[in-house]
MARLUMSE-738928 format. One record per residue (C-alpha): residue number from 1; residue in one letter; x, y, z. Coordinates in steps of 0.5 Angstrom, whole numbers, plus 500, padded with zeros to 3 digits. Each point is the difference from the previous one (the first is absolute). Example, Ala and Ser with C-alpha at 12.3 -4.5 7.8 and 13.67 -1.06 7.14 Angstrom:
// MARLUMSE-738928
<pt pos="1" code="A" xx="525" yy="491" zz="516"/>
<pt pos="2" code="S" xx="502" yy="507" zz="498"/>
***
This chain:
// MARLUMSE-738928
<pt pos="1" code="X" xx="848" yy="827" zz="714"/>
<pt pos="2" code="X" xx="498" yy="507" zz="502"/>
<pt pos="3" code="X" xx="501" yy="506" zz="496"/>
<pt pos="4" code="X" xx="501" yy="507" zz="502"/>
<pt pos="5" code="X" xx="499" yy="505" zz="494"/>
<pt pos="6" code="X" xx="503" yy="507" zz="501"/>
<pt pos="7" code="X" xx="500" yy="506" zz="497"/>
<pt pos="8" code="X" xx="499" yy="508" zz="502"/>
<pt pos="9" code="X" xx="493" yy="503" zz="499"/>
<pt pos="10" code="X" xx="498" yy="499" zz="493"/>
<pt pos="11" code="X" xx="504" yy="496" zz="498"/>
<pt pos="12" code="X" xx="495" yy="495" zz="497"/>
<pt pos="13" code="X" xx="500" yy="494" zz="506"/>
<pt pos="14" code="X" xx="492" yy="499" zz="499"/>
<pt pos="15" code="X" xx="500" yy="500" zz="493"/>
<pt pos="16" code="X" xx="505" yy="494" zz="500"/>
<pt pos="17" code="X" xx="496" yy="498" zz="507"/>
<pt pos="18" code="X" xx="493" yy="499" zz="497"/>
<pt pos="19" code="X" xx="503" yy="496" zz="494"/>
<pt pos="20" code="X" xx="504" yy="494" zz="504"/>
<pt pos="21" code="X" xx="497" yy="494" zz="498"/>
<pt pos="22" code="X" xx="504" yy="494" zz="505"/>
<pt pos="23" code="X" xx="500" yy="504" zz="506"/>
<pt pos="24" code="X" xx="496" yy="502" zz="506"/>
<pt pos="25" code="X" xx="500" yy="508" zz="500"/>
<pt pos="26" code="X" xx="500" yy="504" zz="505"/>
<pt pos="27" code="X" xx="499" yy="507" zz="501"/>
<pt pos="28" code="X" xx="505" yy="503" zz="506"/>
<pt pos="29" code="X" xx="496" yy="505" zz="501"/>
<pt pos="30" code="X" xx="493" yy="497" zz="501"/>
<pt pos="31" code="X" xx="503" yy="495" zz="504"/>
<pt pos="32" code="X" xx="503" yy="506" zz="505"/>
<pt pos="33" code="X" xx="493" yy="504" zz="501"/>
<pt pos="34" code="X" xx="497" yy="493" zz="501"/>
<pt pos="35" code="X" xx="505" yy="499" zz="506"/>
<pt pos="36" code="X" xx="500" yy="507" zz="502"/>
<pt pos="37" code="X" xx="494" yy="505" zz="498"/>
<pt pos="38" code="X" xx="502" yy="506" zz="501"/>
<pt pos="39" code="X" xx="508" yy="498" zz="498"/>
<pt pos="40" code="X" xx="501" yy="506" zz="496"/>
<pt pos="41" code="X" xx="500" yy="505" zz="507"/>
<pt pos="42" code="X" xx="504" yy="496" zz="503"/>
<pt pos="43" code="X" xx="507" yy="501" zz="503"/>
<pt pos="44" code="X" xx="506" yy="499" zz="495"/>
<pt pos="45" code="X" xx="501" yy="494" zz="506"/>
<pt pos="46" code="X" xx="493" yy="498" zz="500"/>
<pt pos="47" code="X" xx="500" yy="499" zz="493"/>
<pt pos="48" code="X" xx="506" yy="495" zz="500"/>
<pt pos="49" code="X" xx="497" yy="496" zz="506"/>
<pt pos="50" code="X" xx="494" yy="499" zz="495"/>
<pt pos="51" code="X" xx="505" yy="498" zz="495"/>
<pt pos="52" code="X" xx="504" yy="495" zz="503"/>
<pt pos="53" code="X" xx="493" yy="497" zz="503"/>
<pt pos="54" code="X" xx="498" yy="500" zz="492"/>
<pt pos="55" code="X" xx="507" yy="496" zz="499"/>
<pt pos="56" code="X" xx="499" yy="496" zz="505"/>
<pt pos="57" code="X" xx="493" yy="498" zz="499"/>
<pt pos="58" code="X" xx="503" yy="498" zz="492"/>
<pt pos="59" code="X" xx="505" yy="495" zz="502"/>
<pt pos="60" code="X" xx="494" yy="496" zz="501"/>
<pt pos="61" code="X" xx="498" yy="500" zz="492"/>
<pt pos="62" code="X" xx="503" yy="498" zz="494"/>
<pt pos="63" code="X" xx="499" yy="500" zz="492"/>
<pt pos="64" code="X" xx="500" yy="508" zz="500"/>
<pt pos="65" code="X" xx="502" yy="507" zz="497"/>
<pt pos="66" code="X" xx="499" yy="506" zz="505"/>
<pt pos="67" code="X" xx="502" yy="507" zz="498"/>
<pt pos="68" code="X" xx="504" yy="505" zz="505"/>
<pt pos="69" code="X" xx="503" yy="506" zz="501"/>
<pt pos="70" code="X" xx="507" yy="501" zz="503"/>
<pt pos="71" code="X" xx="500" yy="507" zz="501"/>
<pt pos="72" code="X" xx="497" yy="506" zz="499"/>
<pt pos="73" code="X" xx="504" yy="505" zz="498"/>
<pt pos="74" code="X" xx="506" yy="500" zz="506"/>
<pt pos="75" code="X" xx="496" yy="496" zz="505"/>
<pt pos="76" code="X" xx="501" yy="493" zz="499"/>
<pt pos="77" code="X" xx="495" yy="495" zz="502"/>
<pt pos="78" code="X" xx="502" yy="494" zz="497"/>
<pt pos="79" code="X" xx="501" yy="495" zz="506"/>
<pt pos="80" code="X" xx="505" yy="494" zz="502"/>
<pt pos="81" code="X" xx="493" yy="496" zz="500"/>
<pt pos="82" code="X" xx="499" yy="502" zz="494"/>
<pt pos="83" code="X" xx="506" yy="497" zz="497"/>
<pt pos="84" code="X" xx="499" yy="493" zz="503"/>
<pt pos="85" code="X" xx="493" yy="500" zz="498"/>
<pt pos="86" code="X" xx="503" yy="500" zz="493"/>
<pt pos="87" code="X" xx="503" yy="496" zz="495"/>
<pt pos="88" code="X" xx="500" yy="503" zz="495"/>
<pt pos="89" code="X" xx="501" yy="508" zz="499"/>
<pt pos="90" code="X" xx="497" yy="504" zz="494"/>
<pt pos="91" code="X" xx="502" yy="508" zz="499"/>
<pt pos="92" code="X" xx="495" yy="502" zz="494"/>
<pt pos="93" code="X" xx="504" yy="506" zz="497"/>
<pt pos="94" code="X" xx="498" yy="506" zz="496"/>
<pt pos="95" code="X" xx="503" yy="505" zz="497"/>
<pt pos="96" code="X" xx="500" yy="506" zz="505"/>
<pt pos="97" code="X" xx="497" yy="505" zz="495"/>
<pt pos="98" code="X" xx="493" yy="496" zz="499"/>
<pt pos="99" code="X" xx="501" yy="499" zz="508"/>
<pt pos="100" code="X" xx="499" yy="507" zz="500"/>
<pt pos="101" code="X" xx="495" yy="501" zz="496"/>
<pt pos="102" code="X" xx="496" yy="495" zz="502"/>
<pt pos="103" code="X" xx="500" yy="503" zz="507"/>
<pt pos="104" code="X" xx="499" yy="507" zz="497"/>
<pt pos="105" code="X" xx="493" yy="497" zz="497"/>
<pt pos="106" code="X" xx="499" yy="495" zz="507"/>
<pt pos="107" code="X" xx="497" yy="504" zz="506"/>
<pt pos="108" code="X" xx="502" yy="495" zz="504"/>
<pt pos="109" code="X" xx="507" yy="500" zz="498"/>
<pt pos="110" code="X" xx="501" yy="506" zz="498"/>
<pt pos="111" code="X" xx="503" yy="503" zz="507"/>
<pt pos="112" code="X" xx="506" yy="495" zz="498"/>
<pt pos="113" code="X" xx="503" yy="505" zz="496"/>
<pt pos="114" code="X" xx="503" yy="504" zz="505"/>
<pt pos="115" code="X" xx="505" yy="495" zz="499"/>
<pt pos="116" code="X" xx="505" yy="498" zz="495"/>
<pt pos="117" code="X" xx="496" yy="494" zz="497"/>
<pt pos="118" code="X" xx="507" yy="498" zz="497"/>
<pt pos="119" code="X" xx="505" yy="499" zz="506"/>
<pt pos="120" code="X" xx="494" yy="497" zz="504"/>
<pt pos="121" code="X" xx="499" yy="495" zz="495"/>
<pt pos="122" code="X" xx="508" yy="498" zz="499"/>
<pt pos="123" code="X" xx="500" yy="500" zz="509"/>
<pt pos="124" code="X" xx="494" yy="495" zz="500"/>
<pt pos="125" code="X" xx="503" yy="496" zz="494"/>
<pt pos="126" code="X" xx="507" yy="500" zz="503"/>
<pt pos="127" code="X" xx="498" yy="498" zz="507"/>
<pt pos="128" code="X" xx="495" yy="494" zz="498"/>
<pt pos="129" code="X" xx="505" yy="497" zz="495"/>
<pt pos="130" code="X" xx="506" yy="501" zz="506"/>
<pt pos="131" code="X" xx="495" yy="497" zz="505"/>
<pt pos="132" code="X" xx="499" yy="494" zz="496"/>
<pt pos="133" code="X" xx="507" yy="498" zz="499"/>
<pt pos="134" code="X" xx="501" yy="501" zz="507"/>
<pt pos="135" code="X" xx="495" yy="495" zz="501"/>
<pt pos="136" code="X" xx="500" yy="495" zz="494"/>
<pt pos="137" code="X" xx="494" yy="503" zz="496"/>
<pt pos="138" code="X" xx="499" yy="499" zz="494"/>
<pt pos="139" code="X" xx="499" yy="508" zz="497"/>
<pt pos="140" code="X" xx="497" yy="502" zz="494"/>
<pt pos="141" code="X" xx="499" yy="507" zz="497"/>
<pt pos="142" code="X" xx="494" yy="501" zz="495"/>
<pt pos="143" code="X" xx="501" yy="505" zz="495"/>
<pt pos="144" code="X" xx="499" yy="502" zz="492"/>
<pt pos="145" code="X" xx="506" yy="505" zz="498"/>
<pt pos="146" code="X" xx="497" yy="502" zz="493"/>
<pt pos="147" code="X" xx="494" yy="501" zz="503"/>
<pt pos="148" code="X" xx="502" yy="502" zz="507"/>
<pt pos="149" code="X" xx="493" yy="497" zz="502"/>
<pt pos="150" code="X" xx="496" yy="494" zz="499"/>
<pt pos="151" code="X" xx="494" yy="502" zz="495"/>
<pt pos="152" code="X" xx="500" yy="492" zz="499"/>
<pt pos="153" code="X" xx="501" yy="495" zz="505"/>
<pt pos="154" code="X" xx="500" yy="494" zz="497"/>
<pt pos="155" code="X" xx="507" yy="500" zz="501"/>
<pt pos="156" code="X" xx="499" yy="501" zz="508"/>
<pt pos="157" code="X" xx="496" yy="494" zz="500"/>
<pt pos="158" code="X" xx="503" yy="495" zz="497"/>
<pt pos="159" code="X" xx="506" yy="502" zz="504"/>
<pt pos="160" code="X" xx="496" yy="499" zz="507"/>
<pt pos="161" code="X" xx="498" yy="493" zz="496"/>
<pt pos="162" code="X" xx="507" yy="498" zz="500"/>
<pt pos="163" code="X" xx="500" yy="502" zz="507"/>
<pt pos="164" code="X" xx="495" yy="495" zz="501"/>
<pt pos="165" code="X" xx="503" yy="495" zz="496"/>
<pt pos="166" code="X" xx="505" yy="500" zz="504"/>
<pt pos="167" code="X" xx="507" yy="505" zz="497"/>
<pt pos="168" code="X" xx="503" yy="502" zz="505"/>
<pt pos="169" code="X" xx="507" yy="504" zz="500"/>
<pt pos="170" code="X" xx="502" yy="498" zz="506"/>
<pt pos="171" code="X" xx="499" yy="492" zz="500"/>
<pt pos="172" code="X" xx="503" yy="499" zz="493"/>
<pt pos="173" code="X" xx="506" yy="504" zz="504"/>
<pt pos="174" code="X" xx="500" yy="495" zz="506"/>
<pt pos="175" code="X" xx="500" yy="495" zz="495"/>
<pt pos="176" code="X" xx="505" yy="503" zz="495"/>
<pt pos="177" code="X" xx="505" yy="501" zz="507"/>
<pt pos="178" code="X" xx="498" yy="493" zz="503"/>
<pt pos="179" code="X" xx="503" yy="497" zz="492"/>
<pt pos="180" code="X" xx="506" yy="504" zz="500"/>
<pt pos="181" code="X" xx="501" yy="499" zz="508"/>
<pt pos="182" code="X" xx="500" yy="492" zz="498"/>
<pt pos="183" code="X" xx="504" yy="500" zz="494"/>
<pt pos="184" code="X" xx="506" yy="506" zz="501"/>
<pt pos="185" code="X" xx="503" yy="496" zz="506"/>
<pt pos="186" code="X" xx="505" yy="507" zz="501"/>
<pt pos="187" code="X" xx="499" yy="505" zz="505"/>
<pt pos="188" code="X" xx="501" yy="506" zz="496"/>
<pt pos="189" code="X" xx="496" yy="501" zz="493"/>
<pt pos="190" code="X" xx="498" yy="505" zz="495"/>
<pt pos="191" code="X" xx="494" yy="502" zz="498"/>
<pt pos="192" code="X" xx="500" yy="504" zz="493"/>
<pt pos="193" code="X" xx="494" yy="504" zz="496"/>
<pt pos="194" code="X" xx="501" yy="498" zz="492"/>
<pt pos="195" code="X" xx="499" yy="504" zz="495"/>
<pt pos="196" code="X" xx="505" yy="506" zz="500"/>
<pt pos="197" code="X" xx="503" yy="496" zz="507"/>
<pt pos="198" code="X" xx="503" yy="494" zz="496"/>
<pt pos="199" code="X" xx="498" yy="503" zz="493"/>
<pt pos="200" code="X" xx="502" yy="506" zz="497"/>
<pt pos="201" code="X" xx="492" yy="501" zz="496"/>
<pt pos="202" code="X" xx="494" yy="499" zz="503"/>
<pt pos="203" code="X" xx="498" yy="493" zz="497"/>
<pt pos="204" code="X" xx="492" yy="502" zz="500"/>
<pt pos="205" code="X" xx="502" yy="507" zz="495"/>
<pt pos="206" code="X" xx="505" yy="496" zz="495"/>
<pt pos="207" code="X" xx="492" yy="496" zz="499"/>
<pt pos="208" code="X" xx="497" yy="506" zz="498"/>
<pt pos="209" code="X" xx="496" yy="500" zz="506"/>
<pt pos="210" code="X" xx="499" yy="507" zz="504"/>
<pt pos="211" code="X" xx="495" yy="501" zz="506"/>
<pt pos="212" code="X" xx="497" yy="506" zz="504"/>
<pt pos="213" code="X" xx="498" yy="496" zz="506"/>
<pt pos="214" code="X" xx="508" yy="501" zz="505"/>
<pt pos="215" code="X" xx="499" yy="508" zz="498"/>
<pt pos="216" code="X" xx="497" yy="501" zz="507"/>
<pt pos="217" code="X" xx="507" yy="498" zz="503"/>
<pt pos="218" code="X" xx="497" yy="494" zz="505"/>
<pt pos="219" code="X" xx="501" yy="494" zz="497"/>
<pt pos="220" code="X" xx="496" yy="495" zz="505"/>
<pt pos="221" code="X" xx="497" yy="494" zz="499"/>
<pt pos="222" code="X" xx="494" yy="504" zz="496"/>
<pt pos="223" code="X" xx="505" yy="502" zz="495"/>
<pt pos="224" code="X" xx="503" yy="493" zz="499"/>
<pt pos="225" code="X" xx="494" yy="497" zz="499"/>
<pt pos="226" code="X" xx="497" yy="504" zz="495"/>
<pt pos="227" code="X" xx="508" yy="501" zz="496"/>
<pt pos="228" code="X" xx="499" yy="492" zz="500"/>
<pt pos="229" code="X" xx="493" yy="500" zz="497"/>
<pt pos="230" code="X" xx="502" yy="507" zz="495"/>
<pt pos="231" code="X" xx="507" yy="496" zz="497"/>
<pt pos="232" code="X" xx="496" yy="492" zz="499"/>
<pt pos="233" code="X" xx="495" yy="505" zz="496"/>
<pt pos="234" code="X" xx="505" yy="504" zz="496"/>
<pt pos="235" code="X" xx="504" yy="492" zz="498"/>
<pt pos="236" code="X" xx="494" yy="497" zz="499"/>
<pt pos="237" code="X" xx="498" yy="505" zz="495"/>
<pt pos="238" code="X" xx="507" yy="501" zz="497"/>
<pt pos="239" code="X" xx="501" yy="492" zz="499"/>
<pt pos="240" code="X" xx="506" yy="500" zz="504"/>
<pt pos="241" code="X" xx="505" yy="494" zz="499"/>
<pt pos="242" code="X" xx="506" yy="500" zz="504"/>
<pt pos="243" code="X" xx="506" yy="502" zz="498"/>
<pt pos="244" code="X" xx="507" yy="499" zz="502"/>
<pt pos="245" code="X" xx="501" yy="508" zz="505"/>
<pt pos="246" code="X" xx="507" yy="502" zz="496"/>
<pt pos="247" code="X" xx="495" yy="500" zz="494"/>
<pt pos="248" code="X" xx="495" yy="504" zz="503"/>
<pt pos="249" code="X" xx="506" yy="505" zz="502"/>
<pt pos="250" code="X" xx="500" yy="499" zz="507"/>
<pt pos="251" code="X" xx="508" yy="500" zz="503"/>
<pt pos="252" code="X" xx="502" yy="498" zz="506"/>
<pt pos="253" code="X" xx="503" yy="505" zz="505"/>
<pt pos="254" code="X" xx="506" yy="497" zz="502"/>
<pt pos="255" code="X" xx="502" yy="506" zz="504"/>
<pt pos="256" code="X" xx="495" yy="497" zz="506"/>
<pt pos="257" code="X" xx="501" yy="493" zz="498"/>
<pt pos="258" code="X" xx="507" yy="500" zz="501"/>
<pt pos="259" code="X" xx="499" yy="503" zz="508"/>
<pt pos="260" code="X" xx="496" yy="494" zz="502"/>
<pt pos="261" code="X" xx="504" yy="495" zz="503"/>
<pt pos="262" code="X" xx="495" yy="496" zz="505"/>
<pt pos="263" code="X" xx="493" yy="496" zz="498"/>
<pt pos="264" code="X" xx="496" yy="505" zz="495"/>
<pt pos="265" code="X" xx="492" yy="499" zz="500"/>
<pt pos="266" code="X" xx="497" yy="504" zz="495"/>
<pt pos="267" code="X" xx="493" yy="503" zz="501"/>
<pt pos="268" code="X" xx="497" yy="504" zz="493"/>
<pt pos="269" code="X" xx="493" yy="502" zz="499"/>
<pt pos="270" code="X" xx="503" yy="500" zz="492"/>
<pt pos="271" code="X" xx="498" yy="495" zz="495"/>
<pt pos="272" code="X" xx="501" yy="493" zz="503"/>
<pt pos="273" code="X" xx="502" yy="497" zz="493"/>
<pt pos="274" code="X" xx="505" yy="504" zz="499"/>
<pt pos="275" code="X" xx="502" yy="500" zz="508"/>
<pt pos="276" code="X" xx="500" yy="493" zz="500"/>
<pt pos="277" code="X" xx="506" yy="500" zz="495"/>
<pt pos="278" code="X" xx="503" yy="506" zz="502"/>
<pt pos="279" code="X" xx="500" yy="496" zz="506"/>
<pt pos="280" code="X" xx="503" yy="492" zz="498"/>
<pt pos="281" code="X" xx="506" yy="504" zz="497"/>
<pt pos="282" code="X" xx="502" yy="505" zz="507"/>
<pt pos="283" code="X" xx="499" yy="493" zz="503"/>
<pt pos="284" code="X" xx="495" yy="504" zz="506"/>
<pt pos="285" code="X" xx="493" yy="497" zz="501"/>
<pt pos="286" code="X" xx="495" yy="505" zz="498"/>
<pt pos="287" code="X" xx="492" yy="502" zz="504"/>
<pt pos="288" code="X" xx="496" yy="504" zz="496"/>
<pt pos="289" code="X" xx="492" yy="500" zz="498"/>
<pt pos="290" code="X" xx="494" yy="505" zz="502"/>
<pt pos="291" code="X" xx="502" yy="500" zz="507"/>
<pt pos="292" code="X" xx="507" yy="502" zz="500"/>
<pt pos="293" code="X" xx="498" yy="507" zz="502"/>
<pt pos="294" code="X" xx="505" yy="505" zz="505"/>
<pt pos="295" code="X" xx="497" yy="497" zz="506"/>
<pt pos="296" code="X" xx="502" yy="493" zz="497"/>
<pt pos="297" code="X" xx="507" yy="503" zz="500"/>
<pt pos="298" code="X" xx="500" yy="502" zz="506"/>
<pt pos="299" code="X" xx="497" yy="494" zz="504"/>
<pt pos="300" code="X" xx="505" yy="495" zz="497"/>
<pt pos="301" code="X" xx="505" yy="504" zz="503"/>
<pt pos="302" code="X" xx="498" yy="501" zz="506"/>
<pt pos="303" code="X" xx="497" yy="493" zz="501"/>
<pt pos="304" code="X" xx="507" yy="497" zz="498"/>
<pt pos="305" code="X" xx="503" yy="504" zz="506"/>
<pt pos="306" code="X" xx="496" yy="498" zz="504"/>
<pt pos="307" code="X" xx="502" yy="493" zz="498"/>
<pt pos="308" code="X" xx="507" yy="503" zz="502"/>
<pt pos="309" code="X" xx="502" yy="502" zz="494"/>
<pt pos="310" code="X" xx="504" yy="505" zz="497"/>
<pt pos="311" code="X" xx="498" yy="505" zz="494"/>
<pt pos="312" code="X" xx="504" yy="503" zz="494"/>
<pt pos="313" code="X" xx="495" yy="503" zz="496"/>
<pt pos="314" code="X" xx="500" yy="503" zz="493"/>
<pt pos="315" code="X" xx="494" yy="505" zz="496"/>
<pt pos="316" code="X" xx="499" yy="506" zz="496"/>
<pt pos="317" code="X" xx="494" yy="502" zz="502"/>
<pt pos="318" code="X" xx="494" yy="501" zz="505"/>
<pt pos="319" code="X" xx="498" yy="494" zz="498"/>
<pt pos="320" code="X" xx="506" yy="497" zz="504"/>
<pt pos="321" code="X" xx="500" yy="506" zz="505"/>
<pt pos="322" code="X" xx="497" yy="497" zz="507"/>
<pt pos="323" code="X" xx="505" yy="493" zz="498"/>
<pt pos="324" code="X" xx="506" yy="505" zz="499"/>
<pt pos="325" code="X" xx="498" yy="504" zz="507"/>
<pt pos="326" code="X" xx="498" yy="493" zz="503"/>
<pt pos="327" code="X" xx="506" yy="496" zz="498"/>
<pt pos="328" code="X" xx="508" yy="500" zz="504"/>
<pt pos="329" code="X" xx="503" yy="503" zz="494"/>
<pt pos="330" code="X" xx="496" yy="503" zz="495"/>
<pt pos="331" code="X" xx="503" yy="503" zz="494"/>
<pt pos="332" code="X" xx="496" yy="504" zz="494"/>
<pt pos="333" code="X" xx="502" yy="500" zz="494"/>
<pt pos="334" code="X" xx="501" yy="506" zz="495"/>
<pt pos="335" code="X" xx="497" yy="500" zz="493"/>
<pt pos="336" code="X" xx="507" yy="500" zz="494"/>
<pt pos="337" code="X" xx="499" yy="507" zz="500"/>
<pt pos="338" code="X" xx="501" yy="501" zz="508"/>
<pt pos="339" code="X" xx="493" yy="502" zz="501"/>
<pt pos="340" code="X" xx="496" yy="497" zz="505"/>
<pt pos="341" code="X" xx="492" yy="497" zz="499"/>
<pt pos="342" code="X" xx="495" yy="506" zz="499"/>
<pt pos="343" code="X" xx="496" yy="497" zz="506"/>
<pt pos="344" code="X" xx="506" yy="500" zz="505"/>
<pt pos="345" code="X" xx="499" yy="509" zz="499"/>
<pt pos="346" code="X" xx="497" yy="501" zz="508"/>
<pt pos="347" code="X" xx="502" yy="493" zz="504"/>
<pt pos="348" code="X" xx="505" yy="500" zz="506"/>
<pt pos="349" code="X" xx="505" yy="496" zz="497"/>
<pt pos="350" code="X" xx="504" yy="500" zz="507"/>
<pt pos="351" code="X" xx="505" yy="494" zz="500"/>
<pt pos="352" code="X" xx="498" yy="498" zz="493"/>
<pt pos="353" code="X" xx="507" yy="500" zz="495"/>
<pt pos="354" code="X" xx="500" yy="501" zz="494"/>
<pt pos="355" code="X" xx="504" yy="498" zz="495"/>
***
């Protein structure tokens, strides 16, 4: 496996770098002045001819982390060599406000703040993710909401453990989409979201279970991972015993239900107990787990087209986004007071319907 770690200046890749523990560590930049000495007077054209060199000469390894840049303010020097070189593609975010005052205190970095360091970071991010999906990579942005940086990265690191262990989005996609593929003989068959799609409630809430970790709004594999490790915590500590799910005050949204009229699937990050039940009622087989991630939504999707079938699918939030825009008939679903999910506030929903 070969990562790529990404993030602007300053945002803390070396930091996380110095501690990875099951991967050979590069630095991208040593390795670019070995190459090329005098690599920082070079040509914005010479520059990328060394970088492709540097890919290229990477294909040769495996087993390792590398950090990397994808543009410099308004100039992009992310290559297509280096989306093949990578497997797996990590976007280590921070919140513009400490980018800002780290630079201010960094005389390498400083010149950066002629930028707005917001905007250039939301283009990086929103660049590699689309780039990812366009060629079936596994895609996770790195951040802490509530701090808006990592002071402890220990959460990072067992991430990348994970990574090595082998989680990947991507494959259980694959996998998930092969399942489905081999058991719904029709051609035409909906993909649903769970909670507040098929339910009314968040079935995560009725628990008494709150987290800060989708505040960021990105919803990627990183997200579900550590939501998946948050709630085992949280039931493990409250000694929860499952319960029947009308006795926890979760009511089935039948004005969805009643729009499905094909073979229904249901992909939720929500609690699987009470899914599974959920589930067994409406009669739909059910996906779920620390890898049910926006990606994941988004690759059963378009791995079932390009099987030939086609996809009717419903959501509410940006969890659901990629798979609702992806999906032939994508159909967003209001919250019983009409309003829509806070995280869908600054999406294109263009060819989406709401109902």
């Amino acid at each position: 496996m070969r990562i790529g770690l990404y993030g602007l200046p300053a945002a803390g890749k070396t930091f996380i770098l110095d501690a990875v523990r099951n991967f050979e560590v590069l630095a991208g930049s040593f390795m670019l002045k070995e190459l090329a000495p005098d690599f920082h007077s070079l040509s914005a054209e010479e520059k990328k001819y060394v970088r492709k060199k540097l890919a290229a000469k990477l294909k040769e390894k495996d087993g390792f982390i590398m950090d990397g840049h994808y543009s410099f303010g308004d100039e992009v020097v992310f290559t297509e060599e280096d989306g093949e070189l990578y497997d797996v593609i990590l976007y280590l975010y921070a919140d513009p406000s400490v980018l800002e005052m780290r630079m201010e205190d960094s005389v390498k970095n400083k010149k950066y703040l002629t930028f707005d360091i917001g905007k250039w970071q939301m283009s990086e991010l929103r660049s590699l993710r689309q780039y990812c999906h366009e060629h079936n990579k596994d895609f996770y942005i790195l951040d802490d909401p509530e701090k808006g940086c990592f002071s402890d990265i220990s959460m990072v690191l067992k991430f990348i453990d994970r990574l090595e262990a082998g989680y990947s989005c991507l494959a259980y996609a694959k996998q998930c989409a092969d399942n489905i593929f081999d058991k719904i003989e029709d051609k035409e068959i909906c993909l649903t979201d769970g909670d507040r799609t098929l339910t009314i409630e968040d079935s995560s809430s009725v628990l008494g279970y709150r987290t800060h970790i989708f505040d960021g709004n990105f919803y990627t594999g990183y997200q579900a991972w550590r939501h998946s490790e948050e709630m085992t915590d949280f039931l493990r500590f409250i000694g929860w015993k499952c319960r029947p799910f009308e006795e926890l005050g979760v009511h089935l949204n039948h004005s969805v239900i009643e729009k499905i009229s094909m073979p229904c699937v249901i992909l939720t990050s929500g609690y699987y107990g009470i899914w599974r039940e959920i589930a067994d009622v409406l009669k739909m087989p059910v996906y779920c787990g620390e890898q049910m991630s926006a990606e994941t939504k988004y690759y059963i999707t378009k791995f079932l087209q390009e099987k030939g079938v086609r996809i009717i699918a419903y959501g509410d939030s940006m969890n659901d986004y990629y798979m609702l825009k992806q999906a032939d008939e994508g159909y967003l679903t209001t919250r019983s007071d009409g309003s829509l999910s806070r995280s869908l506030k600054y999406v294109n929903m263009e060819g989406v319907t709401i109902v």
